[in-house]
N, CA, C and O atoms as a MOPAC input file, in Angstrom:
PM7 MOZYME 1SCF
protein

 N     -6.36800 1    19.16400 1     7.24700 1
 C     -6.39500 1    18.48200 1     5.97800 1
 C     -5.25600 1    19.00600 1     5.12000 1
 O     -5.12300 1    20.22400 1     5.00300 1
 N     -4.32600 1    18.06800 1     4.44100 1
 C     -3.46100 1    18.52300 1     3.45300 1
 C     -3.69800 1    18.24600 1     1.88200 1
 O     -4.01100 1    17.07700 1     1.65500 1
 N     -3.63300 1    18.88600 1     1.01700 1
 C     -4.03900 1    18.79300 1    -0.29100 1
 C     -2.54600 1    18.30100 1    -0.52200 1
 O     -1.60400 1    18.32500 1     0.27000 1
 N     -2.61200 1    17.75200 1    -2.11100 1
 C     -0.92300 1    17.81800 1    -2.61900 1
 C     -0.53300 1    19.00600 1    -3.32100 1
 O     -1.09500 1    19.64200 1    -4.21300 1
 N      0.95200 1    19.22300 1    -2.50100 1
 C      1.54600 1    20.22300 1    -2.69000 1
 C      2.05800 1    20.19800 1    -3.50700 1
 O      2.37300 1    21.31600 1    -3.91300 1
 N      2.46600 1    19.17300 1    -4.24000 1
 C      3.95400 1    19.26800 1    -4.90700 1
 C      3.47800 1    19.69700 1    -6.75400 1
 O      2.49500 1    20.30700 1    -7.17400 1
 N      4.22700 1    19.29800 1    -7.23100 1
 C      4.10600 1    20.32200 1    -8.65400 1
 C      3.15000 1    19.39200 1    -9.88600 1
 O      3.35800 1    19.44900 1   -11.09800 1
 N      2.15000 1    18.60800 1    -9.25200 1
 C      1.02200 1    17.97500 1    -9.90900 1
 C      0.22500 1    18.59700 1   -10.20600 1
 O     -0.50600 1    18.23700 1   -11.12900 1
 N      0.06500 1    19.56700 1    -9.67500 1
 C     -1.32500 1    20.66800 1   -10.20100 1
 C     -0.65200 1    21.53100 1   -10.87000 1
 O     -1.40300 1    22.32800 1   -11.43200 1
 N      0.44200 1    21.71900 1   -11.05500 1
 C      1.20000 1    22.73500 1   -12.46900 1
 C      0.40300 1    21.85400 1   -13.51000 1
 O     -0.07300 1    20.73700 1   -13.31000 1
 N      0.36900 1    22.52300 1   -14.53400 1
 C      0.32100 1    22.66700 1   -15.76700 1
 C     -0.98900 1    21.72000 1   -16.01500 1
 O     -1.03600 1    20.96000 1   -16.98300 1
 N     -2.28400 1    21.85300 1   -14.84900 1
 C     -3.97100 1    21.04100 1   -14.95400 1
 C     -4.27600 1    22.15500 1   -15.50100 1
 O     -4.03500 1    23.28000 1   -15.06400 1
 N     -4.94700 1    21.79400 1   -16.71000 1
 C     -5.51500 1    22.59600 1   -18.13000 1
 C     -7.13100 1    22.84800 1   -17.77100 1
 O     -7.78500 1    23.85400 1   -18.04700 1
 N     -7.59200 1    21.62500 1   -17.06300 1
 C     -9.26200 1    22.02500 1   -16.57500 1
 C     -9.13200 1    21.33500 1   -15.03800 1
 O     -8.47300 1    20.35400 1   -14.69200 1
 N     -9.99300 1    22.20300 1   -14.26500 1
 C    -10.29700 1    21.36200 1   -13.09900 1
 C    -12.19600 1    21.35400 1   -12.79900 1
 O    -13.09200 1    21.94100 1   -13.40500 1
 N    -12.21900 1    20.82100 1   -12.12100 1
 C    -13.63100 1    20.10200 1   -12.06100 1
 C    -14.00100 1    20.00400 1   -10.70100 1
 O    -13.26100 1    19.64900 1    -9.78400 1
 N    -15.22200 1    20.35000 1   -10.61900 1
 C    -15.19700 1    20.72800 1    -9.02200 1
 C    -16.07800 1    19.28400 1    -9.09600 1
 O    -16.96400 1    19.04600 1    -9.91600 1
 N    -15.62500 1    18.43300 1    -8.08100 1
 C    -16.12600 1    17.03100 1    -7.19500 1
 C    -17.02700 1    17.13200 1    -6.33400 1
 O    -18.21200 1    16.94100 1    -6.60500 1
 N    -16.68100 1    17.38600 1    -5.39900 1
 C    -17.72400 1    17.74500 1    -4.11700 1
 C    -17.33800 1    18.05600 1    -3.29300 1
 O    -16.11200 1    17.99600 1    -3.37900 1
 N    -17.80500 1    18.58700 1    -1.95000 1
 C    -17.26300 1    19.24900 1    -0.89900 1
 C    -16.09200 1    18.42000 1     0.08900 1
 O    -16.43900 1    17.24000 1     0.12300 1
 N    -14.97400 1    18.60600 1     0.80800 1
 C    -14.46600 1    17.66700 1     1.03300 1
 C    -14.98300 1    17.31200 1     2.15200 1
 O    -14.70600 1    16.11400 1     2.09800 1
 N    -15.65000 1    17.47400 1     3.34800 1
 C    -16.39100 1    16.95000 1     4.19600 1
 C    -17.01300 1    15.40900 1     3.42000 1
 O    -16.70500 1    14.29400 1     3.84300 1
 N    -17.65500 1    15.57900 1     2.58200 1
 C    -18.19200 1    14.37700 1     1.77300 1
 C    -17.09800 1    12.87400 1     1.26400 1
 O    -17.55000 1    11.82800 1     0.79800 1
 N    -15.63100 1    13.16900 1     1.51700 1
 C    -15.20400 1    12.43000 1     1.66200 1
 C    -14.62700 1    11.89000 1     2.67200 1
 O    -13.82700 1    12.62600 1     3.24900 1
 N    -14.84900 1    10.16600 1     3.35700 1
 C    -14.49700 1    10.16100 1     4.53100 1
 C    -13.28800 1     9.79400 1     4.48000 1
 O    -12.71600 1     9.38600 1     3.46900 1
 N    -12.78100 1     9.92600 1     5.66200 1
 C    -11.45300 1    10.09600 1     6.08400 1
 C    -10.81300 1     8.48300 1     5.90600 1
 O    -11.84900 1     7.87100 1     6.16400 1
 N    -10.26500 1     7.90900 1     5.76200 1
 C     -9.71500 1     6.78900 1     4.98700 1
 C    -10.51500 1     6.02700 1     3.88400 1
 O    -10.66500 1     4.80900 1     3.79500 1
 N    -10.89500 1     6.79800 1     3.23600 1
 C    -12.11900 1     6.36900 1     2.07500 1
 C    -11.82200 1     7.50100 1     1.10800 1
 O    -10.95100 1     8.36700 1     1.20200 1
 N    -13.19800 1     7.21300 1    -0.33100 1
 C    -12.62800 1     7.67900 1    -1.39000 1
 C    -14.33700 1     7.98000 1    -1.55200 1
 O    -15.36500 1     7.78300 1    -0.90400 1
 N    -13.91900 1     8.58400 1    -2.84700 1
 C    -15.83500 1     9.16800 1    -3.90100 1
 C    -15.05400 1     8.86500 1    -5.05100 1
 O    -13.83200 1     8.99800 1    -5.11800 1
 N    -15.87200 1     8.41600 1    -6.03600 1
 C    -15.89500 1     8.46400 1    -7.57400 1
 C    -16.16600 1     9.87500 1    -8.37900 1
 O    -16.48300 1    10.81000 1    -7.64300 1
 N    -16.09200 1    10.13600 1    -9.66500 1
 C    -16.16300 1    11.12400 1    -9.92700 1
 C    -15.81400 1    11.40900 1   -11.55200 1
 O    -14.69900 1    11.57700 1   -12.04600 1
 N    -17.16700 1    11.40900 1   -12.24400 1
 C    -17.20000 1    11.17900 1   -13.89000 1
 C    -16.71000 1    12.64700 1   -14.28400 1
 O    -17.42400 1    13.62600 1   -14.06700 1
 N    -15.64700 1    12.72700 1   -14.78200 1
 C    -14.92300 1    14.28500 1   -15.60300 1
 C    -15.87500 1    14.23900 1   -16.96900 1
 O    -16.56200 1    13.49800 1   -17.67300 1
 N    -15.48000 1    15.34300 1   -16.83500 1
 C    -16.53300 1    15.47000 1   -18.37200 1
 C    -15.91100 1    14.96800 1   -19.50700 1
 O    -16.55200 1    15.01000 1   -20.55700 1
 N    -14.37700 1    14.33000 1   -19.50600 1
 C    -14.62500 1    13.41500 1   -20.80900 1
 C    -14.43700 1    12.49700 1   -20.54100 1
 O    -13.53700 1    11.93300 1   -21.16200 1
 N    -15.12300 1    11.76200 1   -19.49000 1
 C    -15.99700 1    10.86600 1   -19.60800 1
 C    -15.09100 1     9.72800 1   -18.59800 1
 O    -15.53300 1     8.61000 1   -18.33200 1
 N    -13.79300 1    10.23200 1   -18.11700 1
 C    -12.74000 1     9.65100 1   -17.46300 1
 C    -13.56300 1     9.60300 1   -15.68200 1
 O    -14.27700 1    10.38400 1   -15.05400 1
 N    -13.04500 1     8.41800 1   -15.44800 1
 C    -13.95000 1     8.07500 1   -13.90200 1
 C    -12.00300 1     7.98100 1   -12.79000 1
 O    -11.02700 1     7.23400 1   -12.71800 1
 N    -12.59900 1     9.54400 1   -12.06400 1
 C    -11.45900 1     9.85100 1   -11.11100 1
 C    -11.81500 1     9.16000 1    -9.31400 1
 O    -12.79300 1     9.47400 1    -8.63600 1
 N    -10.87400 1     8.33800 1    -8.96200 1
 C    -11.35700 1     8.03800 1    -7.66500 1
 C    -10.74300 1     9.37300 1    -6.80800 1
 O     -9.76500 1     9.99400 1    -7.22400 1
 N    -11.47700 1     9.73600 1    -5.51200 1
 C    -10.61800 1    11.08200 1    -4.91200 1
 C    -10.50900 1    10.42600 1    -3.29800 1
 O    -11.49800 1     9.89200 1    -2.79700 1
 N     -9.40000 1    10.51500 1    -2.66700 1
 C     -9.29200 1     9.40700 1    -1.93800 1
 C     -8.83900 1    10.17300 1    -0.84400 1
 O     -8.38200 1    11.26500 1    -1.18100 1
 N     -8.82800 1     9.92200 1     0.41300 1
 C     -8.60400 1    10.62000 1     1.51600 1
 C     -8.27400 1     9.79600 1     3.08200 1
 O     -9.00200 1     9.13800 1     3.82600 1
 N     -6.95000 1    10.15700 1     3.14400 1
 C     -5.64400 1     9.12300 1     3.77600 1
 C     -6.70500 1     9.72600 1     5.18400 1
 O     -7.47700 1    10.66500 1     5.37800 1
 N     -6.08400 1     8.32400 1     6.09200 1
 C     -6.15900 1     9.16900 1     7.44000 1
 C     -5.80700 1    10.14000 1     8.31000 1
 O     -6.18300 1    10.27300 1     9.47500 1
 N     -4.74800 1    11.09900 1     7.41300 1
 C     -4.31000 1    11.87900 1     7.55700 1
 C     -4.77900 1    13.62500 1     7.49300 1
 O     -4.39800 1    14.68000 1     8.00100 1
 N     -6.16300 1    13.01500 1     6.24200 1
 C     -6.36000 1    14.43200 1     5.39800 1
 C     -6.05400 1    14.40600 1     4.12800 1
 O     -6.92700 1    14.52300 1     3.26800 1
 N     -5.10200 1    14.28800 1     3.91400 1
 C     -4.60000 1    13.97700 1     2.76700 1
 C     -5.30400 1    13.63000 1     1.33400 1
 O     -5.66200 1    12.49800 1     1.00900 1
 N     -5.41700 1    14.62100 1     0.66100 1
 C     -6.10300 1    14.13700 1    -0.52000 1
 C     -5.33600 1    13.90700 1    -1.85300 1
 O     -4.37800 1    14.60000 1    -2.19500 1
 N     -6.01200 1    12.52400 1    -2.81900 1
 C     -5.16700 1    12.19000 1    -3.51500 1
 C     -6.03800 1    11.91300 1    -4.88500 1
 O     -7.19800 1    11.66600 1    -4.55500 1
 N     -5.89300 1    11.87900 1    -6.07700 1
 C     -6.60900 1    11.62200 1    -7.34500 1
 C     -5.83200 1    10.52100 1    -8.20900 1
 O     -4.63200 1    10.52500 1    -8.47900 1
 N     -6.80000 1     9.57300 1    -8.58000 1
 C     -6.12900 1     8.60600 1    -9.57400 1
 C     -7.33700 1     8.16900 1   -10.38700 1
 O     -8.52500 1     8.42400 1   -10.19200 1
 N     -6.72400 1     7.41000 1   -11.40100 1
 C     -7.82800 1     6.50800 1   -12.31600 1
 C     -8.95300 1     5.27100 1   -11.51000 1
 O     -8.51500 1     4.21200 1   -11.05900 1
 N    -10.39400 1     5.65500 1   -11.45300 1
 C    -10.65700 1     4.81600 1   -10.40300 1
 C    -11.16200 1     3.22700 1   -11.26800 1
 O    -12.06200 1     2.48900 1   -10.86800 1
 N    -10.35300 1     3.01200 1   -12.44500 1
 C    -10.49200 1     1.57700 1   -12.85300 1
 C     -9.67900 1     0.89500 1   -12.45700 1
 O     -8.47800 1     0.96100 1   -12.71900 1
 N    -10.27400 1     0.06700 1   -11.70400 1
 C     -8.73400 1    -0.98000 1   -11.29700 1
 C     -8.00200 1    -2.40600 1   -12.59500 1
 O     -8.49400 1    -3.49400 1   -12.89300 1
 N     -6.80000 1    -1.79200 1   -13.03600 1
 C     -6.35400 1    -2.36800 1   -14.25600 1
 C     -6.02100 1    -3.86800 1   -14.42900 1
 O     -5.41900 1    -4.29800 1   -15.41400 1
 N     -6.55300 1    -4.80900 1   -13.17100 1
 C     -6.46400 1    -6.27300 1   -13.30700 1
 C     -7.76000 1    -6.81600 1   -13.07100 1
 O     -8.04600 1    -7.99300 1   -13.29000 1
 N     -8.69700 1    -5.78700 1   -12.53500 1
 C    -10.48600 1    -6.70900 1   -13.07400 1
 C    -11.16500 1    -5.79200 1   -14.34500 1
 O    -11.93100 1    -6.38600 1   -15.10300 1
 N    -10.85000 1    -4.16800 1   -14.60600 1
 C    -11.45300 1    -3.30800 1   -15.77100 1
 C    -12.53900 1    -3.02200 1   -14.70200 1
 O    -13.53300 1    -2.53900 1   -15.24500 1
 N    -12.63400 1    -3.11700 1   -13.78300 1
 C    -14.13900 1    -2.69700 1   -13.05100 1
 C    -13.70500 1    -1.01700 1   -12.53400 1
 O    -12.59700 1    -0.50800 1   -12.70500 1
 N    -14.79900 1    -0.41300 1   -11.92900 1
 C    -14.68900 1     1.02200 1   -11.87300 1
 C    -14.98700 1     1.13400 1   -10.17700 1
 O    -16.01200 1     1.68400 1    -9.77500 1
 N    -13.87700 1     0.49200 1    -9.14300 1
 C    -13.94200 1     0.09500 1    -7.95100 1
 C    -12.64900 1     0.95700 1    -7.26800 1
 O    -13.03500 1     0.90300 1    -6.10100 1
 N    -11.72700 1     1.50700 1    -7.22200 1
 C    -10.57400 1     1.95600 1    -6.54900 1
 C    -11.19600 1     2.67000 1    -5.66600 1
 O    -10.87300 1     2.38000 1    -4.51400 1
 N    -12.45700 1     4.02400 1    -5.83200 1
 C    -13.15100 1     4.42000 1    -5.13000 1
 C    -13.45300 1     3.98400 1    -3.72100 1
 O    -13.32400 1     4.40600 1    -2.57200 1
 N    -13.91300 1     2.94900 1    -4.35600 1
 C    -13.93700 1     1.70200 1    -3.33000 1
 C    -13.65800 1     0.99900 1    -1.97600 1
 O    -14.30100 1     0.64700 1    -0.98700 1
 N    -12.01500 1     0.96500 1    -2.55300 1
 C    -10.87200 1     0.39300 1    -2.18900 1
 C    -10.61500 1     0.53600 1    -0.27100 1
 O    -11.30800 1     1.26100 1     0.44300 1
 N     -9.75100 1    -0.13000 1     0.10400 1
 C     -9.32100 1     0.29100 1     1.42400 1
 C     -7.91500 1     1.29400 1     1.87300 1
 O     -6.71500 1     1.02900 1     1.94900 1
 N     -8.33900 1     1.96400 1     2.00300 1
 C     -7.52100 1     3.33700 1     2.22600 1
 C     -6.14800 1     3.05200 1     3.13200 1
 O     -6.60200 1     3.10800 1     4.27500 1
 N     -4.69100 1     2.77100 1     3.25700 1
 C     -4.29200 1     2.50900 1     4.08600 1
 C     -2.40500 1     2.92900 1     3.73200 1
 O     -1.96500 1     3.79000 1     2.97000 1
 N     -1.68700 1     2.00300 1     4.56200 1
 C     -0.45600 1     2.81100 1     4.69600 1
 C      0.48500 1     1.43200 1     4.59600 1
 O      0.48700 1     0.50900 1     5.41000 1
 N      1.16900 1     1.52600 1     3.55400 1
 C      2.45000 1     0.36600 1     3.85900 1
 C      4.02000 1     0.74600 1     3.83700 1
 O      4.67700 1     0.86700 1     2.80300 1
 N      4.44300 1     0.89200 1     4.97100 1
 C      5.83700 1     1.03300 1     4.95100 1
 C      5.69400 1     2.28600 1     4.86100 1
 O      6.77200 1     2.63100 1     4.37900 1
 N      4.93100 1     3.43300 1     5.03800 1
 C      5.25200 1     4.81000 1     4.73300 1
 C      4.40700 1     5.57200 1     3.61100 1
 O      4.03400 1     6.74500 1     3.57900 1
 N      4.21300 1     4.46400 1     2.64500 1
 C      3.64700 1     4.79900 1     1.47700 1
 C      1.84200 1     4.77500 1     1.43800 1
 O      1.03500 1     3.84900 1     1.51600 1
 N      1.72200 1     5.96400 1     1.31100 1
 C     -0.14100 1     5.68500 1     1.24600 1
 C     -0.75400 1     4.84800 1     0.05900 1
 O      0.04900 1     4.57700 1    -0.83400 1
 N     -1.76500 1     4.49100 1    -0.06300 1
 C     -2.12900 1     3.26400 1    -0.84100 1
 C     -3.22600 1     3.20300 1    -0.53600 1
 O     -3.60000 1     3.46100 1     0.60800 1
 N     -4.31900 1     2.70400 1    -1.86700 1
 C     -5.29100 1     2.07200 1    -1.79600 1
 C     -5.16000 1     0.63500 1    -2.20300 1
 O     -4.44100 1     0.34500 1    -3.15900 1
 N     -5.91500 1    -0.42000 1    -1.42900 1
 C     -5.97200 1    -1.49800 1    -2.02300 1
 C     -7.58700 1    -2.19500 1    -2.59100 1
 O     -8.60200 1    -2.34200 1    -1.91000 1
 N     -7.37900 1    -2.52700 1    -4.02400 1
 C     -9.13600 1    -3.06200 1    -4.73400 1
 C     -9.11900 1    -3.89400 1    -4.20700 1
 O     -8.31700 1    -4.68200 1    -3.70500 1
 N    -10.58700 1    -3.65500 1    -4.35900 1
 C    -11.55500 1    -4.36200 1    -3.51800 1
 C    -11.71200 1    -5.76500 1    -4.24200 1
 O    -11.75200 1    -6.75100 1    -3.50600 1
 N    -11.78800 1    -5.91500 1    -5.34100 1
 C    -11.21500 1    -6.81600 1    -6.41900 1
 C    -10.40100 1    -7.87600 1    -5.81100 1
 O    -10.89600 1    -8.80200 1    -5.16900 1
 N     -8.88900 1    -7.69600 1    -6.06400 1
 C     -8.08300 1    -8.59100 1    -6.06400 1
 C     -6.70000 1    -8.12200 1    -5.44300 1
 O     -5.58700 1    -8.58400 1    -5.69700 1
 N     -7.02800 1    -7.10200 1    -4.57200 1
 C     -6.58200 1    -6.76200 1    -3.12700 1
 C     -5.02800 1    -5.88000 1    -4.32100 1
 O     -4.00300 1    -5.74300 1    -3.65300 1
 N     -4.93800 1    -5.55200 1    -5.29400 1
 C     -3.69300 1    -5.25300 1    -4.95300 1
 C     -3.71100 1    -3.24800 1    -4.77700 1
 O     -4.38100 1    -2.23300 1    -4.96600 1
 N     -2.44400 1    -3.77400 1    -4.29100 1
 C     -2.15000 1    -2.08900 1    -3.62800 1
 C     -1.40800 1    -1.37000 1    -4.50000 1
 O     -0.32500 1    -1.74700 1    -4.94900 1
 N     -1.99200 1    -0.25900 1    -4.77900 1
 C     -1.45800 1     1.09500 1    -5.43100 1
 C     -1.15800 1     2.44500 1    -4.68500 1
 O     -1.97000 1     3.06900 1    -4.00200 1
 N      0.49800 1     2.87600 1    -4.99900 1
 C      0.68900 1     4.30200 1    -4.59700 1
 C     -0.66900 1     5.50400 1    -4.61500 1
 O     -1.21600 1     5.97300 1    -5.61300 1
 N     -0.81200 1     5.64300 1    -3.91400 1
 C     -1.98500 1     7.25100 1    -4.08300 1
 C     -0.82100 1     8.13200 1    -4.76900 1
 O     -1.29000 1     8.70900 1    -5.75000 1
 N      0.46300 1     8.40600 1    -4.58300 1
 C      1.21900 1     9.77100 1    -4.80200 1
 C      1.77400 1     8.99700 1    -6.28800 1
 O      2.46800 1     9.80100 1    -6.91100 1
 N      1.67700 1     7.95800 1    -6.84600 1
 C      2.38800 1     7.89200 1    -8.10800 1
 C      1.44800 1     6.91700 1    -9.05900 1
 O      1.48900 1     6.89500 1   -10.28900 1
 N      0.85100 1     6.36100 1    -8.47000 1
 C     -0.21000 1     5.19300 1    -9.17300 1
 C      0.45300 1     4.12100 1    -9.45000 1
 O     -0.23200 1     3.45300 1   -10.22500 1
 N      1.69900 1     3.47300 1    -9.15500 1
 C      2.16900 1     2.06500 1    -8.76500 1
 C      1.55000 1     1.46100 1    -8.18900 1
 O      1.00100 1     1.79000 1    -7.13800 1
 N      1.46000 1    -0.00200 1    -8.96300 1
 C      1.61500 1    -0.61800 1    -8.42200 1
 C      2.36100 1    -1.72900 1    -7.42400 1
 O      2.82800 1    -2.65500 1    -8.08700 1
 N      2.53200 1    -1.82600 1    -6.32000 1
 C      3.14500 1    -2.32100 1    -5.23500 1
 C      3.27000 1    -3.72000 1    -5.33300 1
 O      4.31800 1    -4.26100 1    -4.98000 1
 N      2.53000 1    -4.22300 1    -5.67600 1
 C      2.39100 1    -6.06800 1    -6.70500 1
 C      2.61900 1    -6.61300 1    -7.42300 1
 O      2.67000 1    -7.83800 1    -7.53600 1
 N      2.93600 1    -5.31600 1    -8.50500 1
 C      3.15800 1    -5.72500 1    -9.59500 1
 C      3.39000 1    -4.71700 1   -10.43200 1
 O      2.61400 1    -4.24000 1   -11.26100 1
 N      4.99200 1    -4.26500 1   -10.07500 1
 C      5.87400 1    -3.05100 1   -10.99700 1
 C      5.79300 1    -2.38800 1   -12.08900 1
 O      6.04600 1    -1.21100 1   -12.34400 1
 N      5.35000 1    -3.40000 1   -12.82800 1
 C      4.74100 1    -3.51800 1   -14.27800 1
 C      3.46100 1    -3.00800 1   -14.31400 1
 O      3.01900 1    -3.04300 1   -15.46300 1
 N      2.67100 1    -2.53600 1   -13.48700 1
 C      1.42600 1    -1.96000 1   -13.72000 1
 C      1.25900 1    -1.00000 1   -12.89400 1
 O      1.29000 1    -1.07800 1   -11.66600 1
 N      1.00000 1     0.32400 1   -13.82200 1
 C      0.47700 1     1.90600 1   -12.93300 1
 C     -0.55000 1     2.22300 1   -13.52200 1
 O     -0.79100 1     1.83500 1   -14.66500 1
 N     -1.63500 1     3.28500 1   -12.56900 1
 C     -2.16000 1     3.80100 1   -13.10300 1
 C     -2.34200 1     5.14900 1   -13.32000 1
 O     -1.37800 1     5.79700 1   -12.91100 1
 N     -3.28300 1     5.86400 1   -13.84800 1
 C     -3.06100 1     7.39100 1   -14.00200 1
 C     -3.40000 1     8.34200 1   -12.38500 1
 O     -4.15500 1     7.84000 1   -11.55200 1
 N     -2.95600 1     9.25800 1   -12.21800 1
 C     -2.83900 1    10.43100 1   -11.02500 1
 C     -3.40100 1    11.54300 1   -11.47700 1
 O     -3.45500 1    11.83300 1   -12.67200 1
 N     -3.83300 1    12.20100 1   -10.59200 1
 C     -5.05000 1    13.43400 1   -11.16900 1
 C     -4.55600 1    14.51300 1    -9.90800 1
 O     -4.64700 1    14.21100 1    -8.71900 1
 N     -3.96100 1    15.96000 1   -10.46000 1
 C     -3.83100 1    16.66100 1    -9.25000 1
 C     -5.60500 1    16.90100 1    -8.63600 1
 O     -6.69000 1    16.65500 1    -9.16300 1
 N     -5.24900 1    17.44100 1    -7.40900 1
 C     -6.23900 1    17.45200 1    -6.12900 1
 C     -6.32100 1    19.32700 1    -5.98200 1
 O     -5.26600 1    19.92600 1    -5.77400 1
 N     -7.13600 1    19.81100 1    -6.06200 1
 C     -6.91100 1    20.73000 1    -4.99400 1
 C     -8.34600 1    21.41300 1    -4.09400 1
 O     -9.51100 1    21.06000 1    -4.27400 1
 N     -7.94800 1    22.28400 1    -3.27700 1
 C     -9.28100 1    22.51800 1    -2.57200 1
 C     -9.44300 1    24.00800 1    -2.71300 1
 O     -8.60900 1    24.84400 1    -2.36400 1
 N    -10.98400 1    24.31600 1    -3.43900 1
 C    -11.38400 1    25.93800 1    -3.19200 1
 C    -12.44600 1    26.42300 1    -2.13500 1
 O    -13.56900 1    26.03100 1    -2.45300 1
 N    -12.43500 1    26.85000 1    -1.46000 1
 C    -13.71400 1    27.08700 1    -0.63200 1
 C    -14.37100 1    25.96000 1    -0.22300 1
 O    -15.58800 1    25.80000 1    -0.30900 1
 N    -13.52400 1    25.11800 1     0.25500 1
 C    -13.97200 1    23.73500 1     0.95700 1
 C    -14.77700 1    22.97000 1    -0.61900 1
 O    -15.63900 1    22.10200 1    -0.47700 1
 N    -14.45900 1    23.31500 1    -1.65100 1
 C    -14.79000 1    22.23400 1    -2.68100 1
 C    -13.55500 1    21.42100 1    -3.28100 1
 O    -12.49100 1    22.01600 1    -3.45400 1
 N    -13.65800 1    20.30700 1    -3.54400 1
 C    -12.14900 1    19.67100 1    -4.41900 1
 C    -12.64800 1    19.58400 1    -5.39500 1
 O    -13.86100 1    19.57800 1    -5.60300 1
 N    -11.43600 1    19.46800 1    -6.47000 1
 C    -11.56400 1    19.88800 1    -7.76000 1
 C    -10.60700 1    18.79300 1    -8.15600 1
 O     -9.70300 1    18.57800 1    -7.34800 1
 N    -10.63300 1    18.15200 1    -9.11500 1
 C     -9.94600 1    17.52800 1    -9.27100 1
 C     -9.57500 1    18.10200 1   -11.34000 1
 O    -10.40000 1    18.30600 1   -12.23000 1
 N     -8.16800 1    18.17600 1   -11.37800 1
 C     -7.37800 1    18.90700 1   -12.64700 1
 C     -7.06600 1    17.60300 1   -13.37800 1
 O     -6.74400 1    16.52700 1   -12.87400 1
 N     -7.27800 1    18.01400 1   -15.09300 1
 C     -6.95600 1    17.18200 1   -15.82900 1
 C     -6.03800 1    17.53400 1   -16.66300 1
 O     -6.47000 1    18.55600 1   -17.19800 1
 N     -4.88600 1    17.25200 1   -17.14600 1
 C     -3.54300 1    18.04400 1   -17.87100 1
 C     -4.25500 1    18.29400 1   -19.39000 1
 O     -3.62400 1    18.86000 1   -20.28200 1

């Protein structure tokens, strides 16, 4: 399993322990209410790979990315809603459909087989 490495978890002010990562399946996601009140999808490539974003999807307002189908285009990991199919970066929260719309990214990390997901 790979967490993200790169410099997204610099400067997470609180992190929040989610649940164990066994509990997330492997091209699938869990939801996950932060305590202010923000709903994080935590998503997990077929790779291992774990990733955090906003789990509202910003063209129905529903609370579905969680959801979503876990998958790979051109290189780029991605979930696509379940909604109205469109596909978003896991590593940046683009959208792939429609340039003009991102959403928020949440670093990931793992302690003692728990993920935590950090809020800046």
């Amino acid at each position: 399993m790979t967490v993200l490495s790169d410099d997204r978890s610099a400067g997470a002010e609180t992190w929040t322990p989610v649940c164990r990562v066994e509990q997330i399946p492997v091209g699938g996601g869990v939801a996950a209410l932060l305590d202010d009140g923000v709903q994080v999808a935590v998503l997990r490539t077929d790779d291992g790979e774990l990733h955090g974003l906003s789990n509202i999807d910003p063209f129905s307002g529903a609370a579905v990315l969680a959801r979503g189908i876990v998958g790979d285009i051109g290189g780029v990991p991605v979930v696509a809603s379940p909604i109205y199919k469109q596909n978003f970066d896991l590593r940046t929260g683009r959208c792939l459909d429609d340039p003009d719309v991102g959403i928020a990214t949440y670093p990931v990390r793992v302690v003692d087989g728990t993920v935590h997901v950090g809020v800046r």
